[in-house]
C-alpha positions in Angstrom: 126.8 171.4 -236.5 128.0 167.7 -236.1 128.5 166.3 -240.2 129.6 162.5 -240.5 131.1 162.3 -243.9 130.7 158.5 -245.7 133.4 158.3 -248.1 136.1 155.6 -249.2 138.1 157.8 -251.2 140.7 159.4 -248.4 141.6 162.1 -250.8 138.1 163.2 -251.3 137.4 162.5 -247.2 140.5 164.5 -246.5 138.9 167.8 -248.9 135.3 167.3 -247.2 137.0 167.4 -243.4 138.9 170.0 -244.3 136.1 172.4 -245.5 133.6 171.7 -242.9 136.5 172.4 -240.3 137.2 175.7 -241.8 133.3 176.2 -241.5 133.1 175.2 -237.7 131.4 172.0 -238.1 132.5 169.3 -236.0 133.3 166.1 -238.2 132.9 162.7 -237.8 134.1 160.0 -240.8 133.8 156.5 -241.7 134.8 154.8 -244.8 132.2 152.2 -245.3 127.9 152.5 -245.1 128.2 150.0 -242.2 130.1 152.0 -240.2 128.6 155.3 -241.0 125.1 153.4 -240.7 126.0 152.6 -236.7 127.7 156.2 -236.3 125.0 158.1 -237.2 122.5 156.1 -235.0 124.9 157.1 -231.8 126.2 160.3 -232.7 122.7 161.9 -234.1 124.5 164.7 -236.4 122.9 167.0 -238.0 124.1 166.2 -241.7 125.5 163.5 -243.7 127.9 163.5 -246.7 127.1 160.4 -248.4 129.4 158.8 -251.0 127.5 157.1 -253.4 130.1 154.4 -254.6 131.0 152.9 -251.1 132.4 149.2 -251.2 129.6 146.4 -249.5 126.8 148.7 -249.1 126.6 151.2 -251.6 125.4 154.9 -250.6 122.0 154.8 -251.4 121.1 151.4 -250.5 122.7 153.0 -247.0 120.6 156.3 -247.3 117.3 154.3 -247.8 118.3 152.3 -244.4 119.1 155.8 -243.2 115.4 156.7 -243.7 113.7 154.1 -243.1 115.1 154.1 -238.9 113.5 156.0 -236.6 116.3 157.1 -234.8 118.0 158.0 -238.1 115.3 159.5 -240.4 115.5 163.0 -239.0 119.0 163.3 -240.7 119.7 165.4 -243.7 121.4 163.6 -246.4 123.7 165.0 -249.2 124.9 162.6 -251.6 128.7 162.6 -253.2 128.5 161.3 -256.3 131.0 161.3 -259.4 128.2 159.9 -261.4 125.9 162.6 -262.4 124.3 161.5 -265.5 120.6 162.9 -266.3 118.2 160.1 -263.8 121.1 160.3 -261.6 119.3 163.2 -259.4 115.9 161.8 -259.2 117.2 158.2 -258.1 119.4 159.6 -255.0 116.2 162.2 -254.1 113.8 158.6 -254.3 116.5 157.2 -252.2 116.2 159.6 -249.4 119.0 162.4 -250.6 117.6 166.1 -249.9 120.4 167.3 -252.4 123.4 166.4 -254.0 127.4 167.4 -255.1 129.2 166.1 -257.8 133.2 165.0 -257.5 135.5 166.5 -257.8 133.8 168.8 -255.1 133.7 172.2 -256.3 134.5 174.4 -252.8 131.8 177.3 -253.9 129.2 174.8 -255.3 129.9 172.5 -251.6 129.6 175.7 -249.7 126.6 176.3 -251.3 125.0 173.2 -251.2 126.2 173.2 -247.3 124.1 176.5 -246.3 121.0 175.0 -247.4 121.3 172.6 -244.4 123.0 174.0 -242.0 
């Protein structure tokens, strides 16, 4: 499956690449919403790993764009976020998230997460 992967952070891009390339997904990466925004319109993947705190465009103001496309609302969304405080769930799910995976990414809890959608 084609995964773009929307994260600032080139550590935590660097982890996320590395386990979906170990899993046989082909990876695409940006590191801004813009960017990931215009990828995901003409690459079509299958999944997206969206950072939540992203500079300009934060990740769910960028998954509700997402959503709100036609040519983009089809995509699976799975939000990265190191701020999982209790709300913190319903607000990426009302923004357009199907699921989501705390930092620092936890390789059984992101394999898990990652055979629900692929």
């Amino acid at each position: 499956m084609k995964v773009l992967v929307i994260e600032d952070n080139p550590t935590n891009m660097k982890l996320a690449v590395e386990i979906l390339s170990l899993q046989g997904h082909e990876v695409l990466q940006a590191d801004e919403a813009e960017t990931g925004l215009e990828m995901a319109a003409l690459e079509q993947p299958g999944l997206i790993l969206m950072d939540i705190q992203l500079p300009g465009i934060d990740g769910l103001t960028a998954t509700k764009r997402l959503k709100g496309d036609s040519r983009t609302s089809h995509i699976r969304v799975i939000a990265l976020t190191a701020f999982a405080m209790k709300g913190d769930e319903e607000k990426m799910i009302q923004a357009g998230c199907d699921a989501y995976v705390s930092k620092p990414i936890r390789y059984k809890e992101f394999l898990e997460t990652l055979k629900r959608f692929t």
